[in-house]
Gaussian input, Z-matrix of N, CA and C with variables (Angstrom, degrees):
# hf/3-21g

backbone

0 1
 N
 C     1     B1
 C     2     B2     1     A1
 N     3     B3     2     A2     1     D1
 C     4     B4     3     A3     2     D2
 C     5     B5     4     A4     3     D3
 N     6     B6     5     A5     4     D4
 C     7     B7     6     A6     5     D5
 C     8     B8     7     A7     6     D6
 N     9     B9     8     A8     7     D7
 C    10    B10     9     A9     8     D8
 C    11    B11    10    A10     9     D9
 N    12    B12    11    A11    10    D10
 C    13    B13    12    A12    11    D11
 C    14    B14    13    A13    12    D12
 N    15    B15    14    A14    13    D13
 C    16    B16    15    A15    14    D14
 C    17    B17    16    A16    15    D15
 N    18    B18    17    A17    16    D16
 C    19    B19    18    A18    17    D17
 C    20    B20    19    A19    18    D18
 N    21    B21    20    A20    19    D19
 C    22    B22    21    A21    20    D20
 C    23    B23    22    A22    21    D21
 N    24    B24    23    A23    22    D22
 C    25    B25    24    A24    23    D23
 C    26    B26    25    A25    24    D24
 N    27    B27    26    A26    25    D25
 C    28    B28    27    A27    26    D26
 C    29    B29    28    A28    27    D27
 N    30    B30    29    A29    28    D28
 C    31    B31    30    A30    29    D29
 C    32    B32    31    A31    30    D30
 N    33    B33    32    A32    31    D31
 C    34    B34    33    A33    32    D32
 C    35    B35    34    A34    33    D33
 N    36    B36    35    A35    34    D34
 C    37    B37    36    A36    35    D35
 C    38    B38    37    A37    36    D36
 N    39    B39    38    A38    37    D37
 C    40    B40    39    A39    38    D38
 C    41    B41    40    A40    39    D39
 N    42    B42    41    A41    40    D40
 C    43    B43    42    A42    41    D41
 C    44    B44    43    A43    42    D42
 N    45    B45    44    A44    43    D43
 C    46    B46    45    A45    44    D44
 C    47    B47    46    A46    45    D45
 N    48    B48    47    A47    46    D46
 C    49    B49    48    A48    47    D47
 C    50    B50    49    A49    48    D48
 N    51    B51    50    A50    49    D49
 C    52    B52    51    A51    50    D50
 C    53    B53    52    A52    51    D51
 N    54    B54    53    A53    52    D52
 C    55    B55    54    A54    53    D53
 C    56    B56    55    A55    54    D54
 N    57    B57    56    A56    55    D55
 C    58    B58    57    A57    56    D56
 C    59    B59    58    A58    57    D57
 N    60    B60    59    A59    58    D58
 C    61    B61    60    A60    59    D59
 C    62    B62    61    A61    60    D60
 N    63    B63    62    A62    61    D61
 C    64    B64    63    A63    62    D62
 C    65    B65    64    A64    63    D63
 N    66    B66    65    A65    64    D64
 C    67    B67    66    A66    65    D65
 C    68    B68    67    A67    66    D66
 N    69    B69    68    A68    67    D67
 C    70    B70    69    A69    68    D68
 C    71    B71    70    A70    69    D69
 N    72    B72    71    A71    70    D70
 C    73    B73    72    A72    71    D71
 C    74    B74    73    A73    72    D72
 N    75    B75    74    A74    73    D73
 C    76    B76    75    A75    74    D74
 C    77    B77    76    A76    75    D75
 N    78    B78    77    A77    76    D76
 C    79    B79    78    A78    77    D77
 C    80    B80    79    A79    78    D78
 N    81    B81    80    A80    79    D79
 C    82    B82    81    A81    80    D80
 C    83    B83    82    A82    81    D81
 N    84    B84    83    A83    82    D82
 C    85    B85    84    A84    83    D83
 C    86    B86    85    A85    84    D84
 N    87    B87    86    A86    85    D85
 C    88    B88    87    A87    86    D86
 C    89    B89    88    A88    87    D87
 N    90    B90    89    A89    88    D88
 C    91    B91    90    A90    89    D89
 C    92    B92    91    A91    90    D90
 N    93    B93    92    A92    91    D91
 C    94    B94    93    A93    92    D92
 C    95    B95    94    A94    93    D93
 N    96    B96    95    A95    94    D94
 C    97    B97    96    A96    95    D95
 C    98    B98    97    A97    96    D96
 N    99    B99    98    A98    97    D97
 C   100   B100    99    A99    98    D98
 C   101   B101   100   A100    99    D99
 N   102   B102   101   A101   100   D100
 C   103   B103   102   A102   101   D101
 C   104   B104   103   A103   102   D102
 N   105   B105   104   A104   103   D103
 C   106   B106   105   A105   104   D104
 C   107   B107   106   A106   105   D105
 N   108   B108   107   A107   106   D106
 C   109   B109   108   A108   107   D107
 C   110   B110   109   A109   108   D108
 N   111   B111   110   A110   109   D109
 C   112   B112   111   A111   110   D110
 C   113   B113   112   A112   111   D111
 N   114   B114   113   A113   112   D112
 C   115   B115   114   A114   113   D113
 C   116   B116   115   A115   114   D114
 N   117   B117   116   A116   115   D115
 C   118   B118   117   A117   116   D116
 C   119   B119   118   A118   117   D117
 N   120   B120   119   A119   118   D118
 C   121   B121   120   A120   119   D119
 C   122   B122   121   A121   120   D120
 N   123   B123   122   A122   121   D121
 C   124   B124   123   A123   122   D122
 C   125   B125   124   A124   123   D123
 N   126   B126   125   A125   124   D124
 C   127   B127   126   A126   125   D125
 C   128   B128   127   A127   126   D126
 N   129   B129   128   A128   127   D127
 C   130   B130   129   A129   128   D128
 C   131   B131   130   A130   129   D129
 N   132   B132   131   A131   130   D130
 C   133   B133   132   A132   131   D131
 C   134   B134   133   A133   132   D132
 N   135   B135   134   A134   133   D133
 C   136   B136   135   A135   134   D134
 C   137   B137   136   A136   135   D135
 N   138   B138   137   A137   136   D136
 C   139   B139   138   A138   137   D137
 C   140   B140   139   A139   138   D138
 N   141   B141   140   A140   139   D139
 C   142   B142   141   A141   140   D140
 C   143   B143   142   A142   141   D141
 N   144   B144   143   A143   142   D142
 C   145   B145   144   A144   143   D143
 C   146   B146   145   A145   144   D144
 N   147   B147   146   A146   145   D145
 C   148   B148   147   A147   146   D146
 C   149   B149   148   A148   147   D147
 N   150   B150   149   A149   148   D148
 C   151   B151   150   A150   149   D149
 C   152   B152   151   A151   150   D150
 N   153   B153   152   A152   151   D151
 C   154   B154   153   A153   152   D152
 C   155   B155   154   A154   153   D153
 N   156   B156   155   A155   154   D154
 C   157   B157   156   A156   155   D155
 C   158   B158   157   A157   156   D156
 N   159   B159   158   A158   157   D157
 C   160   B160   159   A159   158   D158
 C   161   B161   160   A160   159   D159
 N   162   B162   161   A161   160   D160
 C   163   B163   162   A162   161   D161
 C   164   B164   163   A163   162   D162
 N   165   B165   164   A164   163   D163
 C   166   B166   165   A165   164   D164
 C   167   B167   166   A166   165   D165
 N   168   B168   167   A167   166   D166
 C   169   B169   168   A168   167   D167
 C   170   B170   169   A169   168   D168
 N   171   B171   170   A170   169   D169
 C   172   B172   171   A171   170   D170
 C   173   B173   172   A172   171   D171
 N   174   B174   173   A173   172   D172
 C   175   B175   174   A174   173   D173
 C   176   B176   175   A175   174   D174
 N   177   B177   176   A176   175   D175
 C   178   B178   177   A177   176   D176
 C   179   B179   178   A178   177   D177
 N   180   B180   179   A179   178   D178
 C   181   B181   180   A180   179   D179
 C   182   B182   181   A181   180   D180
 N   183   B183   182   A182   181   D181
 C   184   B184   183   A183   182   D182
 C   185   B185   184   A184   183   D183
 N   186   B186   185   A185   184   D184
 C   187   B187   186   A186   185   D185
 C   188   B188   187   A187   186   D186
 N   189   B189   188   A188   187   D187
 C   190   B190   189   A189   188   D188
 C   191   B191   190   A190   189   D189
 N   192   B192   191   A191   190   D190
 C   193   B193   192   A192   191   D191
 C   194   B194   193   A193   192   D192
 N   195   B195   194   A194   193   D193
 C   196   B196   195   A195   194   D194
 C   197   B197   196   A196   195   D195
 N   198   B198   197   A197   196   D196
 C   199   B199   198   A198   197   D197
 C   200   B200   199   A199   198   D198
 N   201   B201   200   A200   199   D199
 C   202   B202   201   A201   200   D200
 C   203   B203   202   A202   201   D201
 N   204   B204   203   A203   202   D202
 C   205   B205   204   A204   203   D203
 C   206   B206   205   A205   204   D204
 N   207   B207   206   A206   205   D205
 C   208   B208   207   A207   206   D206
 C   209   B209   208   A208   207   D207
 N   210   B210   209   A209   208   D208
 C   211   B211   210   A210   209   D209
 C   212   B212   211   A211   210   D210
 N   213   B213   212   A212   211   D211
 C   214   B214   213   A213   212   D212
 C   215   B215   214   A214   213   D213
 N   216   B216   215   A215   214   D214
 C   217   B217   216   A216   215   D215
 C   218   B218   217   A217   216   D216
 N   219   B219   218   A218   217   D217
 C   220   B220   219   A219   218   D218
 C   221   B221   220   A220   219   D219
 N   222   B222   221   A221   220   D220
 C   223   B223   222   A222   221   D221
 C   224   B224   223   A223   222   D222
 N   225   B225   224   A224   223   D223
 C   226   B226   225   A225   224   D224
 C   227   B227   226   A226   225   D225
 N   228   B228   227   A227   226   D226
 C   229   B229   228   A228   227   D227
 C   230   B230   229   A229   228   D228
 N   231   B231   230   A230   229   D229
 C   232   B232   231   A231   230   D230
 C   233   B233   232   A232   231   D231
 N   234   B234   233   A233   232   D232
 C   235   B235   234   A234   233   D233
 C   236   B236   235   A235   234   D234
 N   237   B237   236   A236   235   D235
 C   238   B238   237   A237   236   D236
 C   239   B239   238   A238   237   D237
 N   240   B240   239   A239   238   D238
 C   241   B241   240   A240   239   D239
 C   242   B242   241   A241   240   D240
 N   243   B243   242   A242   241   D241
 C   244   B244   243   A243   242   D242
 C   245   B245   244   A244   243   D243
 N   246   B246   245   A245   244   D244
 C   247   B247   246   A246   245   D245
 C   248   B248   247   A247   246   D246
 N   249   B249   248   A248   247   D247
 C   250   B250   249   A249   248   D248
 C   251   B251   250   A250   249   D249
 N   252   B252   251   A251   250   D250
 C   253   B253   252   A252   251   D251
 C   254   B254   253   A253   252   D252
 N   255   B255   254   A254   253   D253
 C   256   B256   255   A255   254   D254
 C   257   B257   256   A256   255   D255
 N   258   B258   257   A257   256   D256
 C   259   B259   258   A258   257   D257
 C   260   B260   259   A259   258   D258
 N   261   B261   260   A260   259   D259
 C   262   B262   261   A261   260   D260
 C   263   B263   262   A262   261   D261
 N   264   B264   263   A263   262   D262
 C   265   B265   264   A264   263   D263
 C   266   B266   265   A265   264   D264

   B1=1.4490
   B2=1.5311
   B3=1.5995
   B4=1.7843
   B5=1.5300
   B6=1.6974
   B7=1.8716
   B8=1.7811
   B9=1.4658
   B10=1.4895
   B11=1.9410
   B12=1.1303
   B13=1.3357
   B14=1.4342
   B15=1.6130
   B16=1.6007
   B17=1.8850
   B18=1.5051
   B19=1.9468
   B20=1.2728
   B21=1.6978
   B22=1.8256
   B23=1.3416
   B24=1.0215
   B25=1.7952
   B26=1.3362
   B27=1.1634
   B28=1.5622
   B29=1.6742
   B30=1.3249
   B31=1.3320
   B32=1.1675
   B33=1.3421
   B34=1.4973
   B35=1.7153
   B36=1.3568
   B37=1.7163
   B38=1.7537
   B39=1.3556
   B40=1.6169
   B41=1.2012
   B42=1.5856
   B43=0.8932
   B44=1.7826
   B45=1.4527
   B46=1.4837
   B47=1.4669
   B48=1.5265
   B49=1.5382
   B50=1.5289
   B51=1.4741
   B52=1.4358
   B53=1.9638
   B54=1.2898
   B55=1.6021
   B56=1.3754
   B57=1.5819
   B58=2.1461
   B59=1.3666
   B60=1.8645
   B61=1.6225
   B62=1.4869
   B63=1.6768
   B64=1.5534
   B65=1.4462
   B66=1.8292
   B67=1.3310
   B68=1.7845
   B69=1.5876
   B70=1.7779
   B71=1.5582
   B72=1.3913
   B73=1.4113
   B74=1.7458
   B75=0.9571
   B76=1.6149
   B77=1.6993
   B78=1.4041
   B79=1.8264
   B80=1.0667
   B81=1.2304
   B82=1.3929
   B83=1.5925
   B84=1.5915
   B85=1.1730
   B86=1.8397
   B87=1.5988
   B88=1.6383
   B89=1.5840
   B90=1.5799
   B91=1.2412
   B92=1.8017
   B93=1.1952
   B94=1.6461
   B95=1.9744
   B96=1.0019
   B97=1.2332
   B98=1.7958
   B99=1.6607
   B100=1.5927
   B101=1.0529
   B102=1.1005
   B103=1.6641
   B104=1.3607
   B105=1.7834
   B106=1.2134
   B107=2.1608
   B108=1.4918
   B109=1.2619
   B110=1.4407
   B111=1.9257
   B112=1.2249
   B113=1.6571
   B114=1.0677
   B115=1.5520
   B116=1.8793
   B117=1.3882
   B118=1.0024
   B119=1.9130
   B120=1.3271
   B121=1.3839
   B122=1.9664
   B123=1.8935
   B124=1.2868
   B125=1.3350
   B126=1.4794
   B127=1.3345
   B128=1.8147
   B129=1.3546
   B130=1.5647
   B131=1.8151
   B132=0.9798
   B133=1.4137
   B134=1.4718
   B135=1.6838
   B136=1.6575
   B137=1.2528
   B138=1.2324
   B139=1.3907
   B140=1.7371
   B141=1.5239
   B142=1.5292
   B143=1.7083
   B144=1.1483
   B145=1.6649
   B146=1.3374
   B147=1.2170
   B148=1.3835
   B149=1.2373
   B150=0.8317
   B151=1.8030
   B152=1.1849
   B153=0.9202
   B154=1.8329
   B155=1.6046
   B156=1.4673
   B157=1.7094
   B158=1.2416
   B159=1.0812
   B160=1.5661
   B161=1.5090
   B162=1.8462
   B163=1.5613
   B164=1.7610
   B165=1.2776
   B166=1.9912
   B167=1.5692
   B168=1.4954
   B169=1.3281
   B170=0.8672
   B171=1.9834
   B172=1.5316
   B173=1.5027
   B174=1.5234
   B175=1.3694
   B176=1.5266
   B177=1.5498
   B178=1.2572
   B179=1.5405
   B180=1.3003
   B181=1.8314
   B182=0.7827
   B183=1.5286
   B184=1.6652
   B185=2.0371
   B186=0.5757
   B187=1.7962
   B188=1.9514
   B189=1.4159
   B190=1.5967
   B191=1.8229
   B192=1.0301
   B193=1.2082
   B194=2.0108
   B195=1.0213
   B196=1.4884
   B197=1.4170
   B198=1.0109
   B199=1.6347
   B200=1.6336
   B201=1.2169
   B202=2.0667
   B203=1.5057
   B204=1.5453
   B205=1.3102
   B206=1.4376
   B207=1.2232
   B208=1.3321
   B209=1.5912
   B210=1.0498
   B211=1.9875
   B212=1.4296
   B213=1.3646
   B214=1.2253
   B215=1.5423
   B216=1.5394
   B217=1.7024
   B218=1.3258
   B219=1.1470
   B220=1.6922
   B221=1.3800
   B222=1.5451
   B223=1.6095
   B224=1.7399
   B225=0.9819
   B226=1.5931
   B227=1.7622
   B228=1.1917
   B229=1.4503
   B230=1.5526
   B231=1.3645
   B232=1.4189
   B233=1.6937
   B234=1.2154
   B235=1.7001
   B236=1.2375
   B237=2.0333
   B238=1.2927
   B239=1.9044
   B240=1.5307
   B241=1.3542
   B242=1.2767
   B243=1.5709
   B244=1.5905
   B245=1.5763
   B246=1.4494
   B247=0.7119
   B248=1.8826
   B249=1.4361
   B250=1.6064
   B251=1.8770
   B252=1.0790
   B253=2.0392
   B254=1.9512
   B255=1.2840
   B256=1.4189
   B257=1.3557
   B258=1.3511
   B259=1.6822
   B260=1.6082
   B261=1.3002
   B262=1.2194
   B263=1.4676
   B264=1.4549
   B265=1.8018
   B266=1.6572
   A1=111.03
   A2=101.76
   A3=88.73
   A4=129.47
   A5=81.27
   A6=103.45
   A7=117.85
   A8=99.49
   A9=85.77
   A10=119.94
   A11=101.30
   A12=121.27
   A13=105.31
   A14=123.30
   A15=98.67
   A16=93.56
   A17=104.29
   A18=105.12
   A19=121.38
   A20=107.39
   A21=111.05
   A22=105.73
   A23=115.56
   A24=109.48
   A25=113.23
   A26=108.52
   A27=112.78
   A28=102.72
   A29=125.00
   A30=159.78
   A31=103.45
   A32=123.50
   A33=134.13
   A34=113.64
   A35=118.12
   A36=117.30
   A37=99.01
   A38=112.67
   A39=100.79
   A40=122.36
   A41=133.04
   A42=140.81
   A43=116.06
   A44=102.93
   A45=118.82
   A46=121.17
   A47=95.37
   A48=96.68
   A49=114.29
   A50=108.48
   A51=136.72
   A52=95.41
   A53=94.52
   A54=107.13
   A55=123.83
   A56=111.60
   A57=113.89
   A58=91.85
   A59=105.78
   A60=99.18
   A61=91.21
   A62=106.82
   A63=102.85
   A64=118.08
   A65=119.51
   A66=87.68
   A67=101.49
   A68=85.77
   A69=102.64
   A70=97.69
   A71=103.33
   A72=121.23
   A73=98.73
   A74=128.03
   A75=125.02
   A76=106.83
   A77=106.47
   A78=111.41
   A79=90.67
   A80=136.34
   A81=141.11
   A82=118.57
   A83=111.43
   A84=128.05
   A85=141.21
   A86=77.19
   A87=89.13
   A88=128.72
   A89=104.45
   A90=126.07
   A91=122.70
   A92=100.65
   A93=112.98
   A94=106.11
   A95=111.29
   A96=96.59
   A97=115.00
   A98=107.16
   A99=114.96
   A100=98.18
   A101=139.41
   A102=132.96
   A103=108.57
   A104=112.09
   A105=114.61
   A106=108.28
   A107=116.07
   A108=117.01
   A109=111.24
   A110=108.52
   A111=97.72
   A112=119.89
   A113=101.42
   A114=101.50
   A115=103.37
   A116=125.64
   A117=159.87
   A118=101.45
   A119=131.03
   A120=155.35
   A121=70.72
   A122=118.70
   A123=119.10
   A124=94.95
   A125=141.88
   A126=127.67
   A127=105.47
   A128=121.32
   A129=100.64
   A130=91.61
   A131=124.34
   A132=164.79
   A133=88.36
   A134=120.34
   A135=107.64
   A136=120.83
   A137=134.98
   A138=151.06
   A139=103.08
   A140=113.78
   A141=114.03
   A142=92.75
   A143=117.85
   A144=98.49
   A145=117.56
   A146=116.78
   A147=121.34
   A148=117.32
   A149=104.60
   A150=116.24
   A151=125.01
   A152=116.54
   A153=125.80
   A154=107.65
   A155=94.72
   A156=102.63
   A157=133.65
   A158=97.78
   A159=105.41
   A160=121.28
   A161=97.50
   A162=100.03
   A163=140.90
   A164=72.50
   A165=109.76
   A166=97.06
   A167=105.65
   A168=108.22
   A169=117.96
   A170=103.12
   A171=134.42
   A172=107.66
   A173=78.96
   A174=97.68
   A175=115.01
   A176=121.91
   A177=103.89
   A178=113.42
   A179=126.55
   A180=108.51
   A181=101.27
   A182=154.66
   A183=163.75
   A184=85.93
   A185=92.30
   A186=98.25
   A187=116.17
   A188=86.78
   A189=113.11
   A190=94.94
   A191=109.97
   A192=108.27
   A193=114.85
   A194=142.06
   A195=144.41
   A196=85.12
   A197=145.02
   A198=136.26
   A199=107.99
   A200=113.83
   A201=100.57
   A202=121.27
   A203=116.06
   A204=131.05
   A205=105.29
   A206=124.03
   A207=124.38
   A208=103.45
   A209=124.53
   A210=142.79
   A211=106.63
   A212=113.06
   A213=115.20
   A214=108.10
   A215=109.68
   A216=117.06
   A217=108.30
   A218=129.10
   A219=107.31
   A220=105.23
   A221=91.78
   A222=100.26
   A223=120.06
   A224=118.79
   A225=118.33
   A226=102.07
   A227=111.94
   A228=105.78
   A229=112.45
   A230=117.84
   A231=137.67
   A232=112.69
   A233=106.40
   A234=95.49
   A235=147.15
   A236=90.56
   A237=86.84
   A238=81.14
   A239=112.16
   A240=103.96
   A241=124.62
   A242=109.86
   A243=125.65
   A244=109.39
   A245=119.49
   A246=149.39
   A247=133.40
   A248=109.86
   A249=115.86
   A250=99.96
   A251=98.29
   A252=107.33
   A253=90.83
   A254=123.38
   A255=114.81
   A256=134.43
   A257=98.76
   A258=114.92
   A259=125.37
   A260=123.28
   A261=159.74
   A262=108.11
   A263=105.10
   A264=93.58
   A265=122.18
   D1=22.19
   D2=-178.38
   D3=-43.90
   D4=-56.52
   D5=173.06
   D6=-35.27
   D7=-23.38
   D8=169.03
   D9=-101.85
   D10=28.38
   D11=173.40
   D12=-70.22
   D13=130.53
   D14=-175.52
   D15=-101.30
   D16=-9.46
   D17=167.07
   D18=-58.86
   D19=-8.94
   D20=170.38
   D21=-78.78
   D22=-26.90
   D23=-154.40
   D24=-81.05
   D25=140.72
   D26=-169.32
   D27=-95.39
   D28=177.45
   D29=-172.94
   D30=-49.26
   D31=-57.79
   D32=-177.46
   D33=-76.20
   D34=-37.95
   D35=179.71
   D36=-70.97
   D37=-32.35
   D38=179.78
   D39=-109.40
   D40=15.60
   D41=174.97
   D42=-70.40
   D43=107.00
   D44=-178.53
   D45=-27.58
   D46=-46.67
   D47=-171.80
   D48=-63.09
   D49=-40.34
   D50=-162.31
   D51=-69.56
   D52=-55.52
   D53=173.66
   D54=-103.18
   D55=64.19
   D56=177.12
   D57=-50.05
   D58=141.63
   D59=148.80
   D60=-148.50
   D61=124.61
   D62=155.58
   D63=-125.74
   D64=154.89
   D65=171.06
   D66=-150.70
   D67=146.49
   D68=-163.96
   D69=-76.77
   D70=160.14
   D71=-176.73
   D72=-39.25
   D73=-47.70
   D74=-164.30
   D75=-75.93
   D76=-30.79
   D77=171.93
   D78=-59.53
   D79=-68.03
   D80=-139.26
   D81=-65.28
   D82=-48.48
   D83=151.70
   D84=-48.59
   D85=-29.19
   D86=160.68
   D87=-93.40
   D88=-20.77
   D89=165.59
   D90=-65.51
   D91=-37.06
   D92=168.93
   D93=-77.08
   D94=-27.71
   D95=-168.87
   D96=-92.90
   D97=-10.02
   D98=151.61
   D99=-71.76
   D100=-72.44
   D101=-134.68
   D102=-70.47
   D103=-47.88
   D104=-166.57
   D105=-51.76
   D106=-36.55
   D107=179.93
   D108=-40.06
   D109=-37.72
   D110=-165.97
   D111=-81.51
   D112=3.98
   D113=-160.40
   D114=-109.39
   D115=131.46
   D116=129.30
   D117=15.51
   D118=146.56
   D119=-140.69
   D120=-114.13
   D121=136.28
   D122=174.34
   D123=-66.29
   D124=-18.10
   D125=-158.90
   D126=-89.51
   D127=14.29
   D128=-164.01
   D129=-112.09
   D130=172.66
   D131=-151.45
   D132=-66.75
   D133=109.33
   D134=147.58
   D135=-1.33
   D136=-100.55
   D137=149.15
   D138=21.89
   D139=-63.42
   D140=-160.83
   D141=-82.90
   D142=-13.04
   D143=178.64
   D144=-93.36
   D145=-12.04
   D146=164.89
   D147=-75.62
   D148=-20.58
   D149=162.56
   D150=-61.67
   D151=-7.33
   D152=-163.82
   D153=-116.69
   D154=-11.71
   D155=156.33
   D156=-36.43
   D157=-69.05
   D158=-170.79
   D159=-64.30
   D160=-38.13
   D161=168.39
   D162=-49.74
   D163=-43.16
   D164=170.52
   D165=-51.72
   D166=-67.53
   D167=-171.37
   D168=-18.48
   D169=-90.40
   D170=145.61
   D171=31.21
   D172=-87.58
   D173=-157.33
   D174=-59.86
   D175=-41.21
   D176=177.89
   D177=-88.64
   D178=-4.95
   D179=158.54
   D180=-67.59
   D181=-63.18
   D182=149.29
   D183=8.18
   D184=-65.28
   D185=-162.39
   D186=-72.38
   D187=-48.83
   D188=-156.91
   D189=-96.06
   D190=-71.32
   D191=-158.04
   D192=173.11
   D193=-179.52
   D194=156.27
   D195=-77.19
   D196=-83.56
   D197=-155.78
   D198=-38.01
   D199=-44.99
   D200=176.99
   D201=-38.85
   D202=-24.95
   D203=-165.88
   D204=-34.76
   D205=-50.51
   D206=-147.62
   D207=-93.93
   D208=10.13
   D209=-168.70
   D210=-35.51
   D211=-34.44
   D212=-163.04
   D213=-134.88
   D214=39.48
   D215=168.00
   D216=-81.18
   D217=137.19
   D218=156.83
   D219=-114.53
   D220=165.75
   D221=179.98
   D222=-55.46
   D223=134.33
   D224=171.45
   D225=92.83
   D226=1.04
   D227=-166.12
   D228=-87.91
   D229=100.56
   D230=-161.20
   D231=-47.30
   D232=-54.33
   D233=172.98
   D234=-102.58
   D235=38.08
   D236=-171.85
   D237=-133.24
   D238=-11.11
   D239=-174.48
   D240=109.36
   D241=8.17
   D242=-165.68
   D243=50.56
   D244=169.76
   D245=-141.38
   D246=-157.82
   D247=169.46
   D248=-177.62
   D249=-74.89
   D250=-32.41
   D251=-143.92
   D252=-75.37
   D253=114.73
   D254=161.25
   D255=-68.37
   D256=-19.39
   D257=-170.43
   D258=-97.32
   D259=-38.35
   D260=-157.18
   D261=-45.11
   D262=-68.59
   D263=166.19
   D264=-78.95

């Protein structure tokens, strides 16, 4: 799963200009209601929600682009290389 590393991606796959993304209240709403399928019941095991990683991923390079990869880095976050997300952990 390297390729979904967003520490591979070079200058040009994440470059904003190269890649606009905005999305209006109605994207957004439609965007929660794919993703949310993929993700795990709050009641199951650490373990099973980390699992739901990769799908998520998937799914939004599948959609978005190789640059989405990193959606859920946060800053300072040691094993993945930090990240865009401020809030996340």
């Amino acid at each position: 799963m390297t390729e979904m590393w967003a520490h591979t991606l070079t200058w040009t796959e994440v470059d904003p200009s190269r890649h606009p993304f905005e999305l209006d209240e109605d994207a957004t709403a439609a965007l929660t209601d794919l993703v949310s399928v993929l993700l795990p019941s709050p009641e199951v095991a650490e373990e099973d929600r980390l699992r739901s990683l990769e799908p998520v991923t998937r799914f939004l390079v599948d959609r978005y682009g190789r640059w989405a990869c990193g959606w859920n880095w946060a800053v300072g976050e040691g094993d993945t290389d930090g990240g865009v997300v401020g809030a996340w952990c």
